[in-house]
N, C-alpha and C positions, 0 to 999 in steps of 0.2 A: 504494500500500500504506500503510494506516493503521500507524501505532507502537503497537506490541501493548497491551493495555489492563492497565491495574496490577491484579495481585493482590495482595492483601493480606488475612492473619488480623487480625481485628482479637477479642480479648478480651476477655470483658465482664464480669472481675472487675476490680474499684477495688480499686486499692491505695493503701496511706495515702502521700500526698507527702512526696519526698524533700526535704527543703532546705538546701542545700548551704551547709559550714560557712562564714560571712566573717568577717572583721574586724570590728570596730568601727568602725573609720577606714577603711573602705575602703566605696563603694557599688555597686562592680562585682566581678563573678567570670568570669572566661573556663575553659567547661565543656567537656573535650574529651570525647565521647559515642562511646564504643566500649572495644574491649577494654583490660586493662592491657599494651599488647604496649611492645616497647623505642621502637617509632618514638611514639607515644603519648606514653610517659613522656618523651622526650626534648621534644617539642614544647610539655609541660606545661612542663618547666623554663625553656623558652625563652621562653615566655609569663610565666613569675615573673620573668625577667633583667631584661623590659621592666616591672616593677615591679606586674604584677597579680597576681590569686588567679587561679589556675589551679589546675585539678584535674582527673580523669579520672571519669567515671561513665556507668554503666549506661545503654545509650538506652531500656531497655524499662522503668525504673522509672519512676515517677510524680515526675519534677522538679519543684520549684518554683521560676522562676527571676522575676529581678524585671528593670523598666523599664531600659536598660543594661549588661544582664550580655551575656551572647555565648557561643554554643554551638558550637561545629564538629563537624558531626555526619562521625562517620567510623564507620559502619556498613557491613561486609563480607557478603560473601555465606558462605553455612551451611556449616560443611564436608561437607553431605550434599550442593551442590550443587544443591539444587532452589529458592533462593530468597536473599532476605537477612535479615541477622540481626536479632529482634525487635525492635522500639522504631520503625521508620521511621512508622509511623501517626501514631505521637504528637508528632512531629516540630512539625506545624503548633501544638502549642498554647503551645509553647515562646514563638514569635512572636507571638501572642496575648496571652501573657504579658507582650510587649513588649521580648524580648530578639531582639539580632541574631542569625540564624541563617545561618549557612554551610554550604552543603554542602545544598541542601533537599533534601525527597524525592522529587520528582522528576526532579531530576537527577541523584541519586545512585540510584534508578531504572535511570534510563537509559543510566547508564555501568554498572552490575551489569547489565543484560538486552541481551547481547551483540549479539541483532539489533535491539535500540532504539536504541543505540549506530550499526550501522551503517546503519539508515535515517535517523539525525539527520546522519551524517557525509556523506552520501549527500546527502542534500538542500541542505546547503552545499558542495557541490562540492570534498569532501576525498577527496584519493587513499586509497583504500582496499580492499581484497581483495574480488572481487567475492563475494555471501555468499546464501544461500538457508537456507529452514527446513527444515529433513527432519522429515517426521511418519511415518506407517505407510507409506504408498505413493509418497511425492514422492521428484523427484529433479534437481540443479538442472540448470537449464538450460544451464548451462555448462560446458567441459570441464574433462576430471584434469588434473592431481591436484588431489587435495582433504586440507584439514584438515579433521577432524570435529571440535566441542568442544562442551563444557556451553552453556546457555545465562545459565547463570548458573554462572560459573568461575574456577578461580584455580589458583597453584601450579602449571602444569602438569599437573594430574590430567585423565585421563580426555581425552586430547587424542590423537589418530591423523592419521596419513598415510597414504590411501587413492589408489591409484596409478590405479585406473581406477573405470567405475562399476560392475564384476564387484565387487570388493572393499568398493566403498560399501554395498551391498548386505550381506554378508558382514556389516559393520561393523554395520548395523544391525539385522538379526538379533541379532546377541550383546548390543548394547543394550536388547531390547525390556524386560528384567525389571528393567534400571536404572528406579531411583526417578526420579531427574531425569530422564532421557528419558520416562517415563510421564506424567510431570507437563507436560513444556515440550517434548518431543522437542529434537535437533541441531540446530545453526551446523553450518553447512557451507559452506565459504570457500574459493575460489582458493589454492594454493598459490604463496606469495612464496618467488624461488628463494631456498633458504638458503646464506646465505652464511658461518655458522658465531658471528654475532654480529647484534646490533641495538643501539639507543638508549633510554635508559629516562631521560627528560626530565620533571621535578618543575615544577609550576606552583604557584604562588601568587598570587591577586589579581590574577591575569592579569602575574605577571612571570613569570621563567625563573630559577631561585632554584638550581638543581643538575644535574646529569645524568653518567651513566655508560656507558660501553658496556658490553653483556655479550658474553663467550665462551660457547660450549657447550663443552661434553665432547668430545672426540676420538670420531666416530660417533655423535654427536647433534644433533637437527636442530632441538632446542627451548633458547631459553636462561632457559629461568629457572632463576633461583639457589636455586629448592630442587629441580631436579634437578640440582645439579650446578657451573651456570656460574659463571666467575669475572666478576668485577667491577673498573675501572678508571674514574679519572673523566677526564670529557672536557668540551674547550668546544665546544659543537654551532655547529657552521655556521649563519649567521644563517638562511639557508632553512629549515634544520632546528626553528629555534628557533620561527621562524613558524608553520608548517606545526603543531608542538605547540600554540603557543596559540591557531591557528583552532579545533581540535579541541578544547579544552578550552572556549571559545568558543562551539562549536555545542553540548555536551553541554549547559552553563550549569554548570559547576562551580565554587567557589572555592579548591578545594585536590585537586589530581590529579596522577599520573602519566601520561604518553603510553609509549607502545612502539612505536616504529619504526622498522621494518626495510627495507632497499635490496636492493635485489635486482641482477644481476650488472652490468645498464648504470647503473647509478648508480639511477636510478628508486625513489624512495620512497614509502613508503605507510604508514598510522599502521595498526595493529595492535591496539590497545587504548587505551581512555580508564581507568584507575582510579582509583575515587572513592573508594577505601581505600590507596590506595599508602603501601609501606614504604620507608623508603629511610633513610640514615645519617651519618657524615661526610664518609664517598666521594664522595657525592654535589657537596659543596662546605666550605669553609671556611665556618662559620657556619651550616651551610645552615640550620638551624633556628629558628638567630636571623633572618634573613633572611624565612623563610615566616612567622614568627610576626611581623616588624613588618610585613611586605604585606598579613595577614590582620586586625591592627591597625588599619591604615589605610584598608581596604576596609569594619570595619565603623565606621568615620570615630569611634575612639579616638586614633588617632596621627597628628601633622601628617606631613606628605611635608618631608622636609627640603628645605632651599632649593635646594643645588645639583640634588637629584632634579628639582622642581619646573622649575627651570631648562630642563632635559633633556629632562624631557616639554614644555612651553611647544614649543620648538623641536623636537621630532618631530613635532608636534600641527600647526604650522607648517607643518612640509613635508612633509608627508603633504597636508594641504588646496592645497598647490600643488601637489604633484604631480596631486590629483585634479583642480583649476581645468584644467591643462596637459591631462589626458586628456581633455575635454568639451569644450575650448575648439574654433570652429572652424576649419577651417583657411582 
């Protein structure tokens, strides 16, 4: 199975270039590209702490960014659900431009197009809920239960538990006049038994910079925090921590959230890649300062401090011996 082919509007009104305010004394700007939401603003400031211009704008205006600057495009999908929010076309010229771009559009693509997500996860051998397309007549090959969802989703909306395939059916009937199913039809995925919480693991520049468990609701099977779930922060088990950054890994993101949930024998599975994740102090001490020097240093603005350097040196070390050890003969 091919990974579904990108849509895109593309508009063919010019607008006049935006050019975003600097200094004088400064020849870089780091432009965080999406809405003005809190996780946003915080990451702008974190990005000033470290001494840059940082600001937040529009991914659908017309930027001009210059040789140096750096954009971290954090473009969500619509809340109509059929898609993501305007500006990802434009993305490439950003680059072109000659600034670092984080976050490209095709991997932020393919962590918003939930079955591209899980044919990329799929293909590097990441546990994950087995998942089928539901269009008019299909129905997956696999047994109930099933979750139904957008294929392009967030918030919890529009998300069902379908106990057998009597009721998948069911589900899909009342679907048909939804927009996003018209446009994309369902995900339809294995049910992970719920176990009333899961993991919501923050990457940066391929570190692990925060993470939280959620609760659900007393009789709720979904945990996200806008229906409901509480929030606690947690240090994820090193398996866990991996397991997140394979997944961020295969998607090719440089700023994501994982979602992963264990089901009742321990057995993990990732759940979601988000290439718009919110997330806050819960998360971690610093966490923002933290994602902001990894993102820093990934678009190679920030040296890696010595003892970091150190650290990696010696993981990088043994990790090449452990692999020497597995090939070696016996």
């Amino acid at each position: 199975m091919a990974v579904a082919a990108l849509e895109f509007t593309i508009e063919r009104r010019e607008n006049l270039a935006t050019r975003l305010p600097r200094r004088a004394d400064r020849c870089r700007s780091v432009v965080i590209l999406g809405a003005p939401t809190e996780t946003n603003h915080a990451l702008a400031q974190a990005f000033a702490g470290h001494g840059e211009d940082a600001s937040i704008a529009d991914p659908a205006a017309a930027l001009r960014l210059e040789d140096g600057d750096v954009a971290v495009a954090r473009l969500d999908v619509l809340p109509t659900l059929d898609g993501i929010e305007p500006g990802l076309w434009r993305l490439p010229r950003l680059e072109r431009q000659g600034a670092k771009l984080l976050n490209s559009p095709l991997a932020l693509f393919a962590a918003h197009d939930k079955l591209s997500t899980a044919l990329l996860l799929g293909r590097a051998g990441i546990e994950h809920p087995r998942t089928a397309h539901l269009r008019e007549v299909s129905l997956p090959g696999f047994p109930p239960p099933y979750v139904v969802k957008p294929r392009f989703g967030s918030w919890g909306r529009d998300v069902y538990l379908c106990r057998d395939q009597d009721e998948l059916r069911a589900r899909r009937e009342r679907l048909r006049d939804r927009r996003w199913f018209r446009r994309h039809g369902a995900l339809v995925q294995s049910l992970v038994e719920p176990t009333g919480r899961d993991l919501r693991i923050v990457v940066a520049a391929g570190r692990v910079v925060g993470a939280v468990e959620r609760r659900a609701l007393p009789g709720e099977w979904r945990t996200n925090v806008a229906l409901g779930a509480a929030r606690r922060r947690v240090n994820p088990p090193s398996g866990l921590r991996s397991l997140a950054l394979c997944a961020v890994r295969a998607v090719g993101l440089d700023l994501a959230g994982v979602d992963i949930a264990s089901d009742g024998s321990g057995r993990s599975y990732v759940l979601e890649v988000n290439g718009a994740v919110d997330f806050n102090a819960t998360y971690a001490d610093g966490v923002f300062a933290k994602a902001a020097a990894a993102l820093l240093e990934q678009a190679g603005l920030r040296r890696q401090p010595v003892h970091d350097m150190r650290r990696s040196s010696l993981a990088t070390a043994g990790s090449l011996r452990e692999r020497r050890m597995e090939v070696s003969p016996m």
